[in-house]
N, C-alpha and C positions, 0 to 999 in steps of 0.2 A: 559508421558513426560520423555525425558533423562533427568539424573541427570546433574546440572554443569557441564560443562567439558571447564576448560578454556587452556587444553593444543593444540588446532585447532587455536589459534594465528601464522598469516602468519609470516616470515622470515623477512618482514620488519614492522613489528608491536614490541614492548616491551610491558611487562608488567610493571604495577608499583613498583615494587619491583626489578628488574633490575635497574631502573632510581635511587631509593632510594640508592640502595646498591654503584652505581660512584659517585653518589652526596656527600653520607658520608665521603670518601674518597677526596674530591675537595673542602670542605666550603666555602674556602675562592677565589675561582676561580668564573669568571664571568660566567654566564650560558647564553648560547646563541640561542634560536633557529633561524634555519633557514626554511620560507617558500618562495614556488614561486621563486627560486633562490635568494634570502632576507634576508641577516637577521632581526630579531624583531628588532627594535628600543629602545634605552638603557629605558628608560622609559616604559615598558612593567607591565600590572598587569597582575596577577592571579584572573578573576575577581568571578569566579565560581568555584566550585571542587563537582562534581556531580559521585553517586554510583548507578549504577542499576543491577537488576537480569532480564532478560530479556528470554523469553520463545516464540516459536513460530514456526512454520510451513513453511521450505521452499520450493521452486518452484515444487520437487520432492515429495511435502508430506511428507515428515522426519524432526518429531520434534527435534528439540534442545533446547536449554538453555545455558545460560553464563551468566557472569559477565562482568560489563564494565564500566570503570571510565571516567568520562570526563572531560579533565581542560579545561576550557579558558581561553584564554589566548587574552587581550587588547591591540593592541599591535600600542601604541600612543609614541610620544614626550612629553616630560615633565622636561620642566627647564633644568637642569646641570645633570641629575643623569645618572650614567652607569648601566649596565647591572648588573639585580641582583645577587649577589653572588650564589654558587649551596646552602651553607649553608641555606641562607633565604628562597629559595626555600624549600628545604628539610624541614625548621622550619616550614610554613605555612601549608605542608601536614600534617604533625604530630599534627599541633594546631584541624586539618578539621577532625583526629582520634578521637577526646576527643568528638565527635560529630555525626560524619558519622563513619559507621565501611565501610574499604578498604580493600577489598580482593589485598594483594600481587601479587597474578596472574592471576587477572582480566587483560584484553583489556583493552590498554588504550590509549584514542581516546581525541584528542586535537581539540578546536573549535576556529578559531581566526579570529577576525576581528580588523580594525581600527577604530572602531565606526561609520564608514560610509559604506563601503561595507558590504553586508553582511555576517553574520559566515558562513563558511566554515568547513569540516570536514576535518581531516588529521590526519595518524599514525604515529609514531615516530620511527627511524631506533636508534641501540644502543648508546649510547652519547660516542663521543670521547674526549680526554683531549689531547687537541693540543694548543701551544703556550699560555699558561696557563690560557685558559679557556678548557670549558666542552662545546663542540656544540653538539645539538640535531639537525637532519636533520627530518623533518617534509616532508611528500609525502601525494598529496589529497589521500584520503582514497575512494577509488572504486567501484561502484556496482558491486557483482559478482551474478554468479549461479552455488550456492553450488554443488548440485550431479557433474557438469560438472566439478570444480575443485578436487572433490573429484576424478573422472574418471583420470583427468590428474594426480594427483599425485600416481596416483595404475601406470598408465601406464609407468609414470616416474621412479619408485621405481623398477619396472620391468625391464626395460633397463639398471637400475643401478647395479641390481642384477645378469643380462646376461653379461654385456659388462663391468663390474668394475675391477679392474689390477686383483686379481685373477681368474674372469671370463676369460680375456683376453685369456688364455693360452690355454682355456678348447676349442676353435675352436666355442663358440655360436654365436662371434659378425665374426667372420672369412667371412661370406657369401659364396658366390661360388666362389671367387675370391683368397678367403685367406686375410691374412692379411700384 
């Protein structure tokens, strides 16, 4: 089996330790996510913080391994209250440390419901601090097949390597026409 490798986190996935390192910076800033074009509801828990190592065999027969944290996230009405500050957030993962050991560079994959639909999976894009809060943009989280994006980003990186502004000059991306 491969060892961990949690550096295969897609471009719109963050790890936990990204999230911590803006949050620390913003305490006192509402922390907002948004799903489904949405944001959470000021009244929002934390209602789970889950840690797993996870090992297994994908579609191509190539074992993996990772890490991957899950929050859920409740995301109800309640009373007068706004949105919770990035601090108390930040505090609650830290308290779930004294308890659960969190790999920093775990995958970290958000589960949210309103207590009536049901959860949902979805990844987090990096938090921005806009209009003095911190929003986290939350996209459903997708089935793929690995080898096949594995394939696309070789092919990708190839093209970027032929056709990238130094390439440019060298006549690779030129074709029969020029450029």
């Amino acid at each position: 089996m491969n060892v961990i490798d949690n550096s295969k986190i897609q471009e719109n996935d963050i790890d936990l330790g990204l999230l911590l390192s803006v949050l620390a910076g913003a305490k006192d800033s509402p922390l907002i996510f948004y799903y489904d074009d949405q944001p959470v509801r000021p009244g929002y828990h934390i209602t789970e913080v889950k840690a797993g190592q996870f090992s297994g065999l994908d579609c191509g027969a190539n074992p993996e391994a990772w890490t991957e944290i899950f929050i859920q996230l409740w995301d109800i009405e309640e009373g007068d209250r706004t949105h919770m500050p990035a601090g108390k957030f930040y505090s609650i993962i830290r308290k779930v440390t004294e308890h659960v050991q969190l790999d920093g560079s775990a995958k970290l994959t958000f589960e949210v419901s309103d207590g009536v639909q049901p959860m949902q999976l979805y990844c987090a894009a990096a938090p921005v601090l806009r209009a003095g809060a911190v929003h986290v943009e939350l996209s459903p989280r997708p089935a793929s097949c690995k080898p096949r994006d594995r394939w696309l980003a070789e092919e990708s990186s190839k093209t970027a390597a032929c056709c990238g502004p130094a390439a440019a000059k060298s006549g690779c991306c030129a074709g029969p026409h020029g450029l």
